[in-house]
N, CA and C atoms as an extended XYZ file, in Angstrom:
342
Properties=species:S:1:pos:R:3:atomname:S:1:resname:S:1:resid:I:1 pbc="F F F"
N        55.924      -65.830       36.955 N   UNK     1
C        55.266      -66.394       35.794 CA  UNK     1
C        53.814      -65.913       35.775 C   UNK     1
N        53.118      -65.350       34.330 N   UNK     2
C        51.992      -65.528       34.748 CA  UNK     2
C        51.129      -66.024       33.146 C   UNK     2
N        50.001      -66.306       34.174 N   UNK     3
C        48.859      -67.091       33.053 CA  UNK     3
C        47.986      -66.329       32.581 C   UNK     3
N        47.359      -66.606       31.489 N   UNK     4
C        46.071      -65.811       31.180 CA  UNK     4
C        45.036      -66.599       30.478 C   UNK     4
N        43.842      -66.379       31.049 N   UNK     5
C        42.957      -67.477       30.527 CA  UNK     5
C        41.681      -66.543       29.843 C   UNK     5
N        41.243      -67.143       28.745 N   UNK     6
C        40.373      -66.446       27.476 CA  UNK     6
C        39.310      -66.753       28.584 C   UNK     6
N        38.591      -65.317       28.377 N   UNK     7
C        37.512      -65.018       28.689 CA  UNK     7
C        36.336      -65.542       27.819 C   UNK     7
N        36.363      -65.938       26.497 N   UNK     8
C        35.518      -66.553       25.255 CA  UNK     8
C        35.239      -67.977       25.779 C   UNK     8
N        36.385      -68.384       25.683 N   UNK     9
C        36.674      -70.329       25.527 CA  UNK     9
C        36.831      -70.466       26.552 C   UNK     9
N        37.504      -69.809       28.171 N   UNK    10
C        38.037      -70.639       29.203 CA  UNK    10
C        39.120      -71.196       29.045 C   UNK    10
N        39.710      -71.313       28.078 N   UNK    11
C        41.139      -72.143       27.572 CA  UNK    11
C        42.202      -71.186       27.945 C   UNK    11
N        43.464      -71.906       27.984 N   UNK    12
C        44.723      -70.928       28.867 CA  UNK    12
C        45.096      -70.164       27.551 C   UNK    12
N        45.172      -68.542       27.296 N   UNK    13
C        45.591      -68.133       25.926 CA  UNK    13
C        47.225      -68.037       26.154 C   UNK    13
N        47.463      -67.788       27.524 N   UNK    14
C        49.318      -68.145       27.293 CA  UNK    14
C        49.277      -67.656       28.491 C   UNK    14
N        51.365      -67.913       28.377 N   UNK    15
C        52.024      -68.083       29.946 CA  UNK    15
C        53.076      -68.070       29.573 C   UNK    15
N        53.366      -67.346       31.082 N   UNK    16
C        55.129      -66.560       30.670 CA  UNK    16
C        55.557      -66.053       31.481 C   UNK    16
N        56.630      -64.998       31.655 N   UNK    17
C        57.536      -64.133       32.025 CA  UNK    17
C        56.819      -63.029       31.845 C   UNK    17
N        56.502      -63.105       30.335 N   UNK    18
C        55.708      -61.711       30.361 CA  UNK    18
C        54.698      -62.388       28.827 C   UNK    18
N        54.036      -61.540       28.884 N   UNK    19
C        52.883      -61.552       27.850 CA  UNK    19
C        52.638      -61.283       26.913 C   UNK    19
N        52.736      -60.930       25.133 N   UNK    20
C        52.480      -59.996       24.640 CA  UNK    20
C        50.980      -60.400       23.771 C   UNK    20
N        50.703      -59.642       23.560 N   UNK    21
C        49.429      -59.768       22.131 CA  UNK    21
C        49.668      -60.911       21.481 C   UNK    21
N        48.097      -61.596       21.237 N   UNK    22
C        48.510      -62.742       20.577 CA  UNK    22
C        47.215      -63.094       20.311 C   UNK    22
N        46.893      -64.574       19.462 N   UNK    23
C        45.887      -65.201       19.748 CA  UNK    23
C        45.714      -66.454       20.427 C   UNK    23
N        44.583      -66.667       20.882 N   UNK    24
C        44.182      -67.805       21.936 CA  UNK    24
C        44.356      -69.243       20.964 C   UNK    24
N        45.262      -69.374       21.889 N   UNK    25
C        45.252      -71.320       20.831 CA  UNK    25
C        44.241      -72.035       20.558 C   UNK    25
N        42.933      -72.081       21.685 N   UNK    26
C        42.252      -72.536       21.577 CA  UNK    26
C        40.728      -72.091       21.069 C   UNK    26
N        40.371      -70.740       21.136 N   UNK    27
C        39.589      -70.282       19.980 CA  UNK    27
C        39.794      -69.022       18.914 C   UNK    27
N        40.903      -68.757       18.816 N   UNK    28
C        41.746      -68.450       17.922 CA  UNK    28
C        41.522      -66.755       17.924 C   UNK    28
N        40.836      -66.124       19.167 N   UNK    29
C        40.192      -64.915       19.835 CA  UNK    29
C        41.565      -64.182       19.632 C   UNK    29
N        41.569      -62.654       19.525 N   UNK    30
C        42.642      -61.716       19.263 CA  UNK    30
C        42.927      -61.393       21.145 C   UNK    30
N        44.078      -61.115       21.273 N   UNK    31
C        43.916      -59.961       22.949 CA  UNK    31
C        44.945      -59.409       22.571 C   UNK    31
N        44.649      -58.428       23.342 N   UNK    32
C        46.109      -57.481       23.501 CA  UNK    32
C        45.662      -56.471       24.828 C   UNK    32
N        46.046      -55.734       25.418 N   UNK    33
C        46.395      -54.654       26.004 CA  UNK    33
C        47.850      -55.256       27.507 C   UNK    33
N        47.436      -55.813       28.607 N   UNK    34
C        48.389      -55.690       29.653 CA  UNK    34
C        48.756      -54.886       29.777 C   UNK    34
N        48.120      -53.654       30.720 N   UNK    35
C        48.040      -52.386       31.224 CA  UNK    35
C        47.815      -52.660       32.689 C   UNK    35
N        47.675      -51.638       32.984 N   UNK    36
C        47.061      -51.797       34.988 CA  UNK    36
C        45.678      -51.040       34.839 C   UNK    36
N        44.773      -51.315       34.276 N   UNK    37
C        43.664      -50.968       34.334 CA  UNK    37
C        42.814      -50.913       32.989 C   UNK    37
N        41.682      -51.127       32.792 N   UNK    38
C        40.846      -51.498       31.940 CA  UNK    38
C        40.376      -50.667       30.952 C   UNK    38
N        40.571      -49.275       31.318 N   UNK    39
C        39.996      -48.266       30.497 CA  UNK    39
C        41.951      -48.427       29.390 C   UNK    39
N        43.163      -48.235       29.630 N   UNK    40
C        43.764      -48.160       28.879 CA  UNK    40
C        44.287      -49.800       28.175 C   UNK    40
N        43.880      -50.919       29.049 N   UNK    41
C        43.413      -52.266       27.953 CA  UNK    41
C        43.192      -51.844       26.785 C   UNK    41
N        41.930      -51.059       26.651 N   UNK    42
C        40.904      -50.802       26.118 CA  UNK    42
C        41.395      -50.286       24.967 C   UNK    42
N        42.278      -49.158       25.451 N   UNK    43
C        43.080      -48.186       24.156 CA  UNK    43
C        44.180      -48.861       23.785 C   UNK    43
N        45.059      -49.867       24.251 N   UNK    44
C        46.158      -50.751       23.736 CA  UNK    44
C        45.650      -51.494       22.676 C   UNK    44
N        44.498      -52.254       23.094 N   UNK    45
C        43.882      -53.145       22.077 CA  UNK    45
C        43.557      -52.380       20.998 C   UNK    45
N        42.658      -51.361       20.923 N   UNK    46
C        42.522      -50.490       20.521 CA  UNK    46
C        44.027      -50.317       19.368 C   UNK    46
N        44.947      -49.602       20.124 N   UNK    47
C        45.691      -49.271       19.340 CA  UNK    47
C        46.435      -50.716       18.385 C   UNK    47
N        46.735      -51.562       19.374 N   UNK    48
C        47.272      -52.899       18.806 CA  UNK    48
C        46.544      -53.287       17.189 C   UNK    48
N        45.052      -53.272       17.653 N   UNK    49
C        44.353      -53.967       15.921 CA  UNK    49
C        44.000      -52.508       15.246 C   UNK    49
N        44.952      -51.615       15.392 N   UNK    50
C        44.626      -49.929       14.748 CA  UNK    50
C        43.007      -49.931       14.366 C   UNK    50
N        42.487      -49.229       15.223 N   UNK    51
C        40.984      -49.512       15.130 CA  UNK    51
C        40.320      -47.906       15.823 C   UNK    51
N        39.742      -47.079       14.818 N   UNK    52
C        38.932      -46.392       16.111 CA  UNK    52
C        38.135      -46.762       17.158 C   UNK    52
N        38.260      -46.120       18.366 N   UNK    53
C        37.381      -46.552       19.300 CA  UNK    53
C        36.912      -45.348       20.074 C   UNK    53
N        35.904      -45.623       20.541 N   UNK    54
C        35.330      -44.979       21.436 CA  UNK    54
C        35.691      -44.380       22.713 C   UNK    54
N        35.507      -43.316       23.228 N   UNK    55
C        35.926      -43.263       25.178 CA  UNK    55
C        36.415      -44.742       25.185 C   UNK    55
N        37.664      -44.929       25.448 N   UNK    56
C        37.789      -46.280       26.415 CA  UNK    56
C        37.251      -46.709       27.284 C   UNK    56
N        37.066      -45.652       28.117 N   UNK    57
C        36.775      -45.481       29.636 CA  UNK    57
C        34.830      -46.295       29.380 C   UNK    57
N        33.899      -45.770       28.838 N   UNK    58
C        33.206      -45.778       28.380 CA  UNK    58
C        32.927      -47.404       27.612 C   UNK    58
N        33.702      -47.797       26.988 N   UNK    59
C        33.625      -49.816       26.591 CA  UNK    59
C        33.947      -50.373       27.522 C   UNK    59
N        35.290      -49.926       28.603 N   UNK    60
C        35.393      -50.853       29.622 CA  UNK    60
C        34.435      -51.022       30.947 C   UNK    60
N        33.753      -49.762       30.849 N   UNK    61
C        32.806      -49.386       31.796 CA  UNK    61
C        31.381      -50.162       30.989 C   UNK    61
N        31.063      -50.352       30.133 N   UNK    62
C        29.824      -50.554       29.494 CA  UNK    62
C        30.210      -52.538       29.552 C   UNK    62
N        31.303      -53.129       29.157 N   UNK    63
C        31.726      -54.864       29.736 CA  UNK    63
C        31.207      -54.906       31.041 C   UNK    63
N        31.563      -53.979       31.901 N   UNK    64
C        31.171      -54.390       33.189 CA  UNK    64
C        29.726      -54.483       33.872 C   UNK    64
N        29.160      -53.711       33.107 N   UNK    65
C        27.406      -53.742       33.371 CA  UNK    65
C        26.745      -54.622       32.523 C   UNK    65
N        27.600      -55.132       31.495 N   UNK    66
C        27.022      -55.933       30.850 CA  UNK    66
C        26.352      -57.417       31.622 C   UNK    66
N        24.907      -58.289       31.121 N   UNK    67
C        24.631      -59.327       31.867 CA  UNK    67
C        25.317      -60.151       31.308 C   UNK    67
N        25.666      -61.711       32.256 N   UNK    68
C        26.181      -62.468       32.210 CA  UNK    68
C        26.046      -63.156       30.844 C   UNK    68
N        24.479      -62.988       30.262 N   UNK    69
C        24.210      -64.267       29.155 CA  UNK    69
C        24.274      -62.900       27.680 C   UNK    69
N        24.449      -61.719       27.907 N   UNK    70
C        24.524      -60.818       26.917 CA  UNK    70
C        25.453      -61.314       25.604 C   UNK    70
N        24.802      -61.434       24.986 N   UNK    71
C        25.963      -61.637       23.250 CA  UNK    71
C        26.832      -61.316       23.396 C   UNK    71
N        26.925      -60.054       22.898 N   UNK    72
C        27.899      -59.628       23.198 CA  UNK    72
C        29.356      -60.109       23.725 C   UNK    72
N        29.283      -60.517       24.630 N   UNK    73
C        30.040      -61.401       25.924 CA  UNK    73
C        30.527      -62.415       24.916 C   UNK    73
N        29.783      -63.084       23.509 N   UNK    74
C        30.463      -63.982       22.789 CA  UNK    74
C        31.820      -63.506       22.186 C   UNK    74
N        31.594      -62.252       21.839 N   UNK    75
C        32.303      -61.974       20.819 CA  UNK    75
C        33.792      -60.808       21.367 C   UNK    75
N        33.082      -60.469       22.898 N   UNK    76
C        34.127      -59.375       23.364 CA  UNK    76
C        34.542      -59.079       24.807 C   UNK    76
N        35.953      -59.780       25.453 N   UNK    77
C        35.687      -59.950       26.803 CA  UNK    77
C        37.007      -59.052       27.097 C   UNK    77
N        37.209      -58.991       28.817 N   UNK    78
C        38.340      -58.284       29.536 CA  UNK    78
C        38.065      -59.059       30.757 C   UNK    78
N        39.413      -59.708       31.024 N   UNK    79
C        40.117      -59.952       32.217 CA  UNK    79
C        40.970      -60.132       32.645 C   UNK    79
N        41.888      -60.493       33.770 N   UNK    80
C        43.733      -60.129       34.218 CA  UNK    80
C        43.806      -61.464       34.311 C   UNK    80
N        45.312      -61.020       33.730 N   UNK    81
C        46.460      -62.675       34.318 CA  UNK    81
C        46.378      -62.236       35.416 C   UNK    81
N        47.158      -63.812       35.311 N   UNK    82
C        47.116      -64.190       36.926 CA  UNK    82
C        48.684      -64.046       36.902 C   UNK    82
N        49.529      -63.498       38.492 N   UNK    83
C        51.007      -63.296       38.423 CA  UNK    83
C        51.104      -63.276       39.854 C   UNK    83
N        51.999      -62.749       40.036 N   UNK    84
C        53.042      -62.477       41.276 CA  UNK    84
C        52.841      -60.815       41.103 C   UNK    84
N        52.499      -60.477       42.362 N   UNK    85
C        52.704      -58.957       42.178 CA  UNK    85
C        51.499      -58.767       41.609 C   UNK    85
N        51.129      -57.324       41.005 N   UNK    86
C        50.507      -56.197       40.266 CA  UNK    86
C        49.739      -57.384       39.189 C   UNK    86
N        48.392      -57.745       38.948 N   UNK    87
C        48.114      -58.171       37.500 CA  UNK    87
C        48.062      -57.514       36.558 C   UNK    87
N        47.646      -57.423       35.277 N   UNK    88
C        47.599      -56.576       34.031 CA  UNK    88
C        46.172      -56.960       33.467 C   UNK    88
N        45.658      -56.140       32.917 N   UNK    89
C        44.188      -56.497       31.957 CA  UNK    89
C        44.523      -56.969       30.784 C   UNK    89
N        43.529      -57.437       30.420 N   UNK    90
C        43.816      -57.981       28.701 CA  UNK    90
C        42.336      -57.643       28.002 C   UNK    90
N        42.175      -57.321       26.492 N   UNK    91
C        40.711      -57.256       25.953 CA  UNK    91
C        41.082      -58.409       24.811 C   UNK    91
N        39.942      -59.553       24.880 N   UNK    92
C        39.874      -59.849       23.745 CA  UNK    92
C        38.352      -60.409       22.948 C   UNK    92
N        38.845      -60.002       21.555 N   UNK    93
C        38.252      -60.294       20.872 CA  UNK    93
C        37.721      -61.519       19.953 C   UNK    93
N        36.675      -62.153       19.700 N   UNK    94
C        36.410      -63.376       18.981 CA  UNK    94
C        36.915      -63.161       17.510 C   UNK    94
N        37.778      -64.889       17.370 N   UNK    95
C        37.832      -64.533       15.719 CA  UNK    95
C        37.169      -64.460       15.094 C   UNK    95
N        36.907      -63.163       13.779 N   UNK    96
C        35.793      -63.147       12.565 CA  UNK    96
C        34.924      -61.838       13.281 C   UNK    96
N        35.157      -61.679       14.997 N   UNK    97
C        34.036      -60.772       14.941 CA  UNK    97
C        35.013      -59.351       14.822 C   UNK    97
N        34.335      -58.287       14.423 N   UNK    98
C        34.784      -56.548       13.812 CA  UNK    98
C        34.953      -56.426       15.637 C   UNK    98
N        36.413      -56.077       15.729 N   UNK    99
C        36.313      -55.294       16.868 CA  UNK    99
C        35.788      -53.537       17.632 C   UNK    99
N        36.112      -52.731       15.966 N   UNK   100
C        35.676      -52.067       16.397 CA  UNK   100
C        33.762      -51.966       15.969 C   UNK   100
N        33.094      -52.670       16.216 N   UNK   101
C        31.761      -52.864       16.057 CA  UNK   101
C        31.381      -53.001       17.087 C   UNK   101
N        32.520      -54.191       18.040 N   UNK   102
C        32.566      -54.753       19.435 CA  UNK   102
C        32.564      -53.512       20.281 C   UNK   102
N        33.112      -52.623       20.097 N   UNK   103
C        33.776      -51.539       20.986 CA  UNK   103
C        32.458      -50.388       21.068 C   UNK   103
N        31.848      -50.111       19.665 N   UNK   104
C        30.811      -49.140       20.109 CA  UNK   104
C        29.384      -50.087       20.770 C   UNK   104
N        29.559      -51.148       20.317 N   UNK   105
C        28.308      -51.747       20.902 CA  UNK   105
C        28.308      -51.810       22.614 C   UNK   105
N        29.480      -51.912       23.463 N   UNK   106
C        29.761      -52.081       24.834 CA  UNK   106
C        30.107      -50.357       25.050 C   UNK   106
N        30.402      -49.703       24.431 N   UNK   107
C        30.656      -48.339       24.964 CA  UNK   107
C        29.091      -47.860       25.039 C   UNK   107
N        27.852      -48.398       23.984 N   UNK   108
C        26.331      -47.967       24.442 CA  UNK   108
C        25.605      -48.055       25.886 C   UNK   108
N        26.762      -49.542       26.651 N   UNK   109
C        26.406      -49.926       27.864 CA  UNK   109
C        26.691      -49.098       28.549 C   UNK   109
N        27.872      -47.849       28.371 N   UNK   110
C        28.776      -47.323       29.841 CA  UNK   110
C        28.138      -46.521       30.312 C   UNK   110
N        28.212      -45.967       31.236 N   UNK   111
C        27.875      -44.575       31.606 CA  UNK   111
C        28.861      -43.329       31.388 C   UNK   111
N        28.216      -42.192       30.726 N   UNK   112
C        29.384      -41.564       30.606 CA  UNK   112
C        29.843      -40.268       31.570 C   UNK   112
N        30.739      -39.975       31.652 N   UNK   113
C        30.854      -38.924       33.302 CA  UNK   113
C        29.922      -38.257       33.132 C   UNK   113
N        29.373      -37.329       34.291 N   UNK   114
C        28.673      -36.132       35.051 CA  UNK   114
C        29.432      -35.342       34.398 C   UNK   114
C-alpha cells in the first residue's frame, strides 16, 4: 500500500495499491508524475497537464535549492509516497496557480550542466 502526502497542505492526497494523477482532497493541488526520480516527475507532470516545460532536470534541480519560506514553495512542490519497496516522486501543483509559469520560475533556480 502506499500513501502520499501534499507537499502544499500536508493533507494525505491518496492511498492505494497504486497511484494515479489526481487532485488533493484537501487543497484541491494537481500531482501527477510517480516515476523513480524527479527530473522525469517533472516531465510526466509535465506531460500529464500537456504543458511546455523546461529541462526537467533543471525545475527539479532548481525545487531543491529552493529556501524553505520561498513562494514559490506555495504554489509548486515534489515529494515520494511512502510504500514497500522502491518509492515514486510526485510534482504538484496549487489550484489556480499556471503550472507551466511554476516550471520556468524553479528551472531559474537549477543549475544547468558543465
Amino acid at each position: 500500500m502506499a500513501e502520499l502526502t501534499c507537499p502544499l497542505c500536508h493533507g494525505r492526497a491518496a492511498e492505494g495499491a497504486e497511484i494515479a494523477a489526481a487532485r488533493c482532497p484537501w487543497c484541491g493541488a494537481r500531482f501527477a508524475g510517480g516515476t523513480e526520480d524527479p527530473p522525469t516527475a517533472v516531465a510526466a507532470a509535465s506531460e500529464s497537464w500537456t504543458i511546455e516545460t523546461p529541462d526537467a532536470r533543471l525545475v527539479a534541480d532548481g525545487l531543491f535549492r529552493l529556501a524553505p519560506d520561498e513562494p514559490l514553495l506555495e504554489r509548486l512542490g515534489i515529494t515520494t509516497d511512502r510504500r514497500d519497496g522502491f518509492y515514486r516522486w510526485w510534482v504538484f501543483v496549487a489550484e489556480g496557480a499556471d503550472p507551466a509559469a511554476a516550471f520556468s520560475e524553479a528551472a531559474s533556480h537549477g543549475l544547468p550542466r558543465a
